[in-house]
DRENMILO-269219 format. One record per residue: residue number from 1; x, y negated, z negated of N, C-alpha, C in turn. Coordinates in steps of 0.2 Angstrom, whole numbers, plus 5000, padded with zeros to 4 digits. Example, Ala and Ser with C-alpha at 12.3 -4.5 7.8 and 13.67 -1.06 7.14 Angstrom:
<fibas>
FIBA    k   n.X   n.Y   n.Z  ca.X  ca.Y  ca.Z   c.X   c.Y   c.Z
FIBA    1  5066  5028  4961  5062  5022  4961  5066  5016  4961
FIBA    2  5064  5011  4965  5068  5005  4964  5064  5000  4961
</fibas>
This chain:
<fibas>
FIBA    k   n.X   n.Y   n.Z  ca.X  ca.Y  ca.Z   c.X   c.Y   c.Z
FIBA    1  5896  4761  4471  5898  4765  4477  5905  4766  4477
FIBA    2  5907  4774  4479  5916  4775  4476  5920  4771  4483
FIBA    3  5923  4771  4483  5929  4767  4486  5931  4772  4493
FIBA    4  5928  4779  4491  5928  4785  4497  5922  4784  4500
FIBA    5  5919  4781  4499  5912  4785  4502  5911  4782  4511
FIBA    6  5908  4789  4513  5908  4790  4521  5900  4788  4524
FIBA    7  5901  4782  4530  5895  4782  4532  5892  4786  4534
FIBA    8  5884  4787  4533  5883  4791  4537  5880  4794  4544
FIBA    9  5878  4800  4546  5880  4802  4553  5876  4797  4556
FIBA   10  5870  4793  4555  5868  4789  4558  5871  4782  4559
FIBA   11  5874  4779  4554  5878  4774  4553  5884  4774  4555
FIBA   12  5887  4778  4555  5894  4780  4559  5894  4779  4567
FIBA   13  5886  4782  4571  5887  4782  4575  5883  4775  4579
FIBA   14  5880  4771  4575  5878  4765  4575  5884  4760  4576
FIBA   15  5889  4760  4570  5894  4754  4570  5899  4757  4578
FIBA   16  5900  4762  4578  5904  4766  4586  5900  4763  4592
FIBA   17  5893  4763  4593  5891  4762  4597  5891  4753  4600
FIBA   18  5891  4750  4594  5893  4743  4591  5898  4741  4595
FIBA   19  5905  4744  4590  5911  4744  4592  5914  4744  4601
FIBA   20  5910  4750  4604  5912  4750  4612  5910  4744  4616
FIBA   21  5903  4742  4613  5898  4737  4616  5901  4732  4618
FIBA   22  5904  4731  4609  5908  4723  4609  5913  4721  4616
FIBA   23  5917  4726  4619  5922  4726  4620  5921  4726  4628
FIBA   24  5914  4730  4630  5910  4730  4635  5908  4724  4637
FIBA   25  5906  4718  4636  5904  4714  4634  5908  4707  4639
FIBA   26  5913  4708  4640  5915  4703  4643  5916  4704  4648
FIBA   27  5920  4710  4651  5918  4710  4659  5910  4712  4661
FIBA   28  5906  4712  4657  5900  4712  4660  5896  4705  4661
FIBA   29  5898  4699  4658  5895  4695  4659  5899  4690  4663
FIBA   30  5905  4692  4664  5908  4690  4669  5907  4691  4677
FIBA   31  5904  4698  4675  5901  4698  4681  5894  4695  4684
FIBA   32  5893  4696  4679  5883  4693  4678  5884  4686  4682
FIBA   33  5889  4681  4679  5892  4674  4681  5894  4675  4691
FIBA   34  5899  4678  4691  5899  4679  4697  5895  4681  4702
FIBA   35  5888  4686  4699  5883  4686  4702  5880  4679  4705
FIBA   36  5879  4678  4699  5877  4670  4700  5876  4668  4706
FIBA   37  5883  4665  4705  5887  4660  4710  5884  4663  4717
FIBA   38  5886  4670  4717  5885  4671  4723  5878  4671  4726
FIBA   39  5873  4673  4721  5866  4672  4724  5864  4665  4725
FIBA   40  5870  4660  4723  5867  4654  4725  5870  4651  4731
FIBA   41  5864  4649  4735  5865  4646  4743  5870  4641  4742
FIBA   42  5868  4636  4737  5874  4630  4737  5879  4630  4735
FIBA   43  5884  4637  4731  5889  4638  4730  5894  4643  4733
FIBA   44  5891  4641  4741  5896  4645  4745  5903  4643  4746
FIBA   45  5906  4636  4742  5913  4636  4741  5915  4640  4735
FIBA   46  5912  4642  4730  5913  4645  4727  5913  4652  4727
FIBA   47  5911  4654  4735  5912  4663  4735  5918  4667  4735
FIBA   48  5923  4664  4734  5929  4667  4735  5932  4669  4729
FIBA   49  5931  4664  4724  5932  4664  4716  5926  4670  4714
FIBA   50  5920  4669  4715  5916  4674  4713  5919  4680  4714
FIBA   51  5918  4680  4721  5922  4687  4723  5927  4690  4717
FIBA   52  5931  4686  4715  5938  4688  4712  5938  4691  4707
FIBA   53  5931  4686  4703  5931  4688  4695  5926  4696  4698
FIBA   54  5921  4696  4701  5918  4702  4701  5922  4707  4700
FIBA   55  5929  4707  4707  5932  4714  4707  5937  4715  4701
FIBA   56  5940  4709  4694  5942  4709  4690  5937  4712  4686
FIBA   57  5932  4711  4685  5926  4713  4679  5926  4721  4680
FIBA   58  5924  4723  4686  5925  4728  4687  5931  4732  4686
FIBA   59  5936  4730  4688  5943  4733  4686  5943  4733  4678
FIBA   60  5941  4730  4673  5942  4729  4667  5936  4734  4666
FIBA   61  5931  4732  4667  5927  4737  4664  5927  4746  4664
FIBA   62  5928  4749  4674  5931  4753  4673  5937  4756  4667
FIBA   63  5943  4752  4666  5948  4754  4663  5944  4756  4657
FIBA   64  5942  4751  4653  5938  4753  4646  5934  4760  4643
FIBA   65  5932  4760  4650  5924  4765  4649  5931  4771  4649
FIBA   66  5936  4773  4652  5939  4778  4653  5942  4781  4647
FIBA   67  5946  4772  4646  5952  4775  4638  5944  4773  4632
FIBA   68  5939  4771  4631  5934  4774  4626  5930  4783  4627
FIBA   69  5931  4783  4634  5930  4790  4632  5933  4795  4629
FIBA   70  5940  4794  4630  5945  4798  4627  5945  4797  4618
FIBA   71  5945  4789  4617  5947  4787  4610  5938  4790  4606
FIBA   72  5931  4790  4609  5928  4792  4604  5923  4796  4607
FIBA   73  5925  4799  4613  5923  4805  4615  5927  4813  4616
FIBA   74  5924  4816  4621  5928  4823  4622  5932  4824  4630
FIBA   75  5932  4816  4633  5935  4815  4640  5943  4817  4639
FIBA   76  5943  4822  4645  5950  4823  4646  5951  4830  4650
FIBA   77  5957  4835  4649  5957  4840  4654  5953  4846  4648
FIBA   78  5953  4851  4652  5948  4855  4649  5951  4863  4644
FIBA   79  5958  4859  4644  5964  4862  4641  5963  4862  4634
FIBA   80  5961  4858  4631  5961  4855  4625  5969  4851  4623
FIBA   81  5972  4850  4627  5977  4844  4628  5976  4841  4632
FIBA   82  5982  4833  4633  5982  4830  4637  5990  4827  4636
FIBA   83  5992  4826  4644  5996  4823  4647  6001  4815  4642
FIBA   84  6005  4814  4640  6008  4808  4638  6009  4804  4644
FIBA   85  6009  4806  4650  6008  4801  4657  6000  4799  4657
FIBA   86  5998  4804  4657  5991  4802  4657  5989  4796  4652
FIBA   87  5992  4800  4646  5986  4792  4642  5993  4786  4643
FIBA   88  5998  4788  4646  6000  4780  4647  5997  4778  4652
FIBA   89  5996  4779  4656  5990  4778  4663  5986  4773  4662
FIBA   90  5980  4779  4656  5976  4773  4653  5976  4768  4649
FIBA   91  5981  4768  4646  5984  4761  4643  5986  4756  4647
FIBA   92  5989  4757  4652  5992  4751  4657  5985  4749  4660
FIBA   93  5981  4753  4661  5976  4749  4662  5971  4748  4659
FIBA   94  5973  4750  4652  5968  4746  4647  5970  4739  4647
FIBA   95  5974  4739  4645  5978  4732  4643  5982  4729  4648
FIBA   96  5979  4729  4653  5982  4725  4660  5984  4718  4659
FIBA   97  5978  4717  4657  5977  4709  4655  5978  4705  4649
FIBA   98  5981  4709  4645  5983  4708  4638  5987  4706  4637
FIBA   99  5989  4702  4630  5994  4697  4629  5999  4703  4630
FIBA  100  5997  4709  4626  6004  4713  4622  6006  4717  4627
FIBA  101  6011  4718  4628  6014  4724  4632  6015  4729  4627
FIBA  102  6011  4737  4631  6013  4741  4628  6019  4746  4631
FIBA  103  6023  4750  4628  6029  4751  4629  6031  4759  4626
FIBA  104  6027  4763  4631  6030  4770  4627  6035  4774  4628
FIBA  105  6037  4776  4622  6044  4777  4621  6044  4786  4622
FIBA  106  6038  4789  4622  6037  4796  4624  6035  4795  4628
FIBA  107  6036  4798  4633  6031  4800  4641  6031  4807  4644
FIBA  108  6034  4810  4642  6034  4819  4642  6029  4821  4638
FIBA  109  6027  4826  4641  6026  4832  4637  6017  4832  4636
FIBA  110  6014  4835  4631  6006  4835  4629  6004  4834  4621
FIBA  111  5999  4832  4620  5999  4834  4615  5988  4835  4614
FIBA  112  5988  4836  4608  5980  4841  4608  5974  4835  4608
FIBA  113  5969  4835  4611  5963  4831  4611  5961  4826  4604
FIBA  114  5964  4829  4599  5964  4825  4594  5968  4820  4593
FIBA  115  5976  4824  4594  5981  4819  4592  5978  4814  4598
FIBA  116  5977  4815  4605  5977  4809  4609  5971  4802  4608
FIBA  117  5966  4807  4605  5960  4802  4603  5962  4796  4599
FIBA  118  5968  4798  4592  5970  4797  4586  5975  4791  4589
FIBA  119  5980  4793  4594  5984  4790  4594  5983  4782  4600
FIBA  120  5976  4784  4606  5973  4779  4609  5970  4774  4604
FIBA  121  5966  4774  4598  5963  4772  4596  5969  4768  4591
FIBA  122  5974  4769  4588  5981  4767  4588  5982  4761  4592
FIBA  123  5985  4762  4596  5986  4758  4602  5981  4752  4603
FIBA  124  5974  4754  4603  5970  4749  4604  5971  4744  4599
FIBA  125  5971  4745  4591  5971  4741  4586  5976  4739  4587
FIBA  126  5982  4741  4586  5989  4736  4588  5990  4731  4592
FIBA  127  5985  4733  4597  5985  4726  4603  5982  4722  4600
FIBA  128  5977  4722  4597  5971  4718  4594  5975  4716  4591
FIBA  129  5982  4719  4586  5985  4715  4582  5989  4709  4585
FIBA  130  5989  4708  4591  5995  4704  4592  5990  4698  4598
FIBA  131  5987  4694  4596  5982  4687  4598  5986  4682  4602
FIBA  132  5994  4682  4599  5998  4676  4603  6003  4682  4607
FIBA  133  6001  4690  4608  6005  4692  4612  6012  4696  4606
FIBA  134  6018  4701  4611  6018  4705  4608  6022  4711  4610
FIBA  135  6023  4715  4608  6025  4723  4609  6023  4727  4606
FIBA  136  6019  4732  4610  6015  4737  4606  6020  4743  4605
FIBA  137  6025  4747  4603  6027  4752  4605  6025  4758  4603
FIBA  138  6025  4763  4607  6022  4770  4605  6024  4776  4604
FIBA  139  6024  4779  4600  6029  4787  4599  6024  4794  4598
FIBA  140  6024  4798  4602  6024  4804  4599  6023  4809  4601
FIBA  141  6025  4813  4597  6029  4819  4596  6025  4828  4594
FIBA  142  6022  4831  4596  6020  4837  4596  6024  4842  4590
FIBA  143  6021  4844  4587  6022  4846  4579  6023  4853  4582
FIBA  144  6027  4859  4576  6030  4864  4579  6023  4869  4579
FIBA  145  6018  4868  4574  6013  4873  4573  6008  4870  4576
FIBA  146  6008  4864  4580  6002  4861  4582  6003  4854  4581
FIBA  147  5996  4851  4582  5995  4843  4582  6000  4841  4583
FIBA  148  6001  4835  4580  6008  4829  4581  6011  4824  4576
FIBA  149  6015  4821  4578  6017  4812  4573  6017  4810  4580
FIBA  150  6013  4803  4576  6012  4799  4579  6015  4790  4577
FIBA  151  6016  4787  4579  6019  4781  4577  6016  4775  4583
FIBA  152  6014  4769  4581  6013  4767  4584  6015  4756  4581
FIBA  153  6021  4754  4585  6022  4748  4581  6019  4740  4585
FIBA  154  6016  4737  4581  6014  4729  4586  6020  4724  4583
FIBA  155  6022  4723  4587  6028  4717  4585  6028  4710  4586
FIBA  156  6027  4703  4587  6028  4697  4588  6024  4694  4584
FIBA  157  6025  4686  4586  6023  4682  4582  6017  4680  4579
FIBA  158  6014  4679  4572  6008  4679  4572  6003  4685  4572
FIBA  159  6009  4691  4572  6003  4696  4573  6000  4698  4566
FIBA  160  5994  4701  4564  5989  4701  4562  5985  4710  4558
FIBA  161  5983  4710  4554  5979  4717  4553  5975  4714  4546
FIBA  162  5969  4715  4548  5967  4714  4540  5966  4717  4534
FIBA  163  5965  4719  4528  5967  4723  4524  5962  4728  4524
FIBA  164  5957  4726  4525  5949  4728  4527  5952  4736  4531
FIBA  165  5956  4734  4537  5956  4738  4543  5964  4744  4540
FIBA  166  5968  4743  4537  5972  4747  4530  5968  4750  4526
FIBA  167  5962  4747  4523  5959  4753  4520  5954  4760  4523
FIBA  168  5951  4753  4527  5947  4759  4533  5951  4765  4536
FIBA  169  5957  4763  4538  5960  4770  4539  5962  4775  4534
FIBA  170  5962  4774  4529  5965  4778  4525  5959  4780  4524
FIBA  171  5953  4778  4525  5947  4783  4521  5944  4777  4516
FIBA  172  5945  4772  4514  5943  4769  4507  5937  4764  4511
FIBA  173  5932  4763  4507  5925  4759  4509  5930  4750  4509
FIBA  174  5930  4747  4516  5932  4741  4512  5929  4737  4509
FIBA  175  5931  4731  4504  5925  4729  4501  5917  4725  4501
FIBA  176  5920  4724  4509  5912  4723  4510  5911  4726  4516
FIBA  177  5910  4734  4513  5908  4737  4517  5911  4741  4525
FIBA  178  5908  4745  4529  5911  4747  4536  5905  4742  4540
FIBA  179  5910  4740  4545  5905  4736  4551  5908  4737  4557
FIBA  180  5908  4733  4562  5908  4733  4568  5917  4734  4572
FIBA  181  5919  4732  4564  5927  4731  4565  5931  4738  4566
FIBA  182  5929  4737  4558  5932  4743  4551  5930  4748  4555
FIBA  183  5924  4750  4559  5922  4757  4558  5928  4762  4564
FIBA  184  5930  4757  4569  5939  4761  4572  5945  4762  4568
FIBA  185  5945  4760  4565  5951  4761  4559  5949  4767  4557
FIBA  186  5943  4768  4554  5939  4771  4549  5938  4779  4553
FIBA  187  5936  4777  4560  5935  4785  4564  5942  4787  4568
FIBA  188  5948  4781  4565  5952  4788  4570  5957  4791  4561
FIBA  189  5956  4788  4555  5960  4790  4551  5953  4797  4547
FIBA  190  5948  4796  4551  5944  4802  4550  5945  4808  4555
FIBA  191  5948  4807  4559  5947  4813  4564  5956  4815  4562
FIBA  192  5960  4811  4559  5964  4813  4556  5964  4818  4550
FIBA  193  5962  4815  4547  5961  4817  4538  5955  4823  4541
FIBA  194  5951  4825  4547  5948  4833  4546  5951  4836  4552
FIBA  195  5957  4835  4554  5962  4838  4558  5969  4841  4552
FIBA  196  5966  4840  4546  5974  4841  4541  5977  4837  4541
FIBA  197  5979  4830  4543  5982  4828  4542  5982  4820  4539
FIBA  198  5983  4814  4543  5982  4808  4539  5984  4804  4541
FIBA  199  5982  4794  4540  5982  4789  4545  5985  4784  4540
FIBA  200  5991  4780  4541  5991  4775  4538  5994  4768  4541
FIBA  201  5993  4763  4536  5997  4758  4541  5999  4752  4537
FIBA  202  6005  4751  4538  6009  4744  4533  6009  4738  4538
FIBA  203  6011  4735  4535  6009  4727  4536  6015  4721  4534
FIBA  204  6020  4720  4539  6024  4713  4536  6021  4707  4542
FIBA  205  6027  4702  4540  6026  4695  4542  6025  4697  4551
FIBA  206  6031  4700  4555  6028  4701  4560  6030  4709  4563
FIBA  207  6025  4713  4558  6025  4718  4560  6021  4723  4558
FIBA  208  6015  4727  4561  6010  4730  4559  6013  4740  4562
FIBA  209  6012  4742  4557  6016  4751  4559  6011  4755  4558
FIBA  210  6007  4759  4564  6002  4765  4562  6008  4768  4562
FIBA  211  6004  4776  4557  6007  4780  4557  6003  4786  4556
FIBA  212  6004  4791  4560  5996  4798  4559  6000  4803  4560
FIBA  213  5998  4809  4555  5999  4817  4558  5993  4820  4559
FIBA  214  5992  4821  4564  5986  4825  4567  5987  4831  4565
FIBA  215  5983  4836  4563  5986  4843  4560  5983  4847  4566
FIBA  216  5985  4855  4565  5984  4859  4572  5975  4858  4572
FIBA  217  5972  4858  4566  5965  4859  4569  5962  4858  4573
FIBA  218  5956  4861  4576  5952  4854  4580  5944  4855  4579
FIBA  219  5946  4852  4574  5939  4850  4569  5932  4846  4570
FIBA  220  5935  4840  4576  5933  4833  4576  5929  4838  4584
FIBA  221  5922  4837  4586  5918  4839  4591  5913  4833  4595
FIBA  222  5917  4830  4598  5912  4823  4601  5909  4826  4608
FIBA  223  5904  4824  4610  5902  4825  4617  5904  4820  4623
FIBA  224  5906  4824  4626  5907  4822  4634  5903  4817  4635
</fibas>
């Protein structure tokens, strides 16, 4: 099998659907937990903690379902851009709870429904890159003919990317395979590479750098 090769439309939207799940997954049980508690008669000292995580769960899960509609769907203004306030918006409340702070360094201006897809989906990974915590920083920049550069850095100690997740960007099959991980790497350096343009990312001891041009197209058609 070549070292290009693309899953298919079934499979693509198999590991995507996988990938949101995972991430779905722990504020829902956390709430299921909190339920619990509170349908139980002899846990009335613990109503107040339930309560707590409940309305955390839901505040977590709200955030996700938001900034996932943007990163692997067509959520946003009806303009075919979006706001650089706005998706910081959704990042402070994606990662409310997160070791990493993220920190962007562009907060003006718009850029098109793909760059924004490209560059959340960035931002996600980089946080993911930093486990003991961190700096996410983020840049970007609207291109004079269209799309953008985008720059996206994870800094602190221990931070992390695996090679798997550097191939899957670029386009290459890791070697064992696209799965549940890979397949985010894999679909925002696609929606790059059929935008015109392309996704990469290097890797030192404590420092992980996306970097994507989104091109003017807008290629990439996901549903609402």
């Amino acid at each position: 099998m070549s070292t290009h090769d693309t899953p298919s439309a079934s499979a693509l939207a198999a590991l995507l659907a996988s990938r949101v799940c995972h991430d779905f997954a722990n504020p829902v049980q956390g709430m299921g937990a909190a339920m619990g508690v509170l349908d139980d008669p002899g846990a009335a000292d613990m109503r107040d903690d339930a309560l707590a995580l409940l309305r955390s769960g839901m505040r977590q899960l709200a955030a996700k379902i938001e900034y996932a509609r943007v990163c692997f769907g067509a959520a946003g203004t009806r303009s075919g851009e979006m706001g650089l306030r706005e998706l910081q918006s959704l990042s402070a409340s994606m990662f409310a709870e997160s070791r990493a702070e993220i920190v962007w360094k562009t907060q003006d201006g718009v850029i098109d429904k793909t760059a924004s897809r490209i560059l959340l989906n960035l931002v996600w990974m980089a946080a993911d890159a930093l486990p003991r915590g961190g700096t996410v920083s983020v840049e970007a920049h609207p291109s004079p003919g269209g799309g953008a550069r985008l720059r996206v850095i994870a800094a602190g100690t221990r931070v992390r990317l695996d090679r798997s997740y550097v191939q899957a960007l670029r386009g290459e099959r890791p070697e064992n395979g696209h799965d549940g991980r890979t397949v985010q790497p894999f679909y925002a350096g696609l929606i790059a590479r059929e935008s015109g343009g392309r996704a990469e990312a290097s890797v030192s001891e404590e420092r992980v750098e996306f970097t994507a041009l989104a091109g003017p197209g807008q290629h990439v058609h996901a549903a609402e």
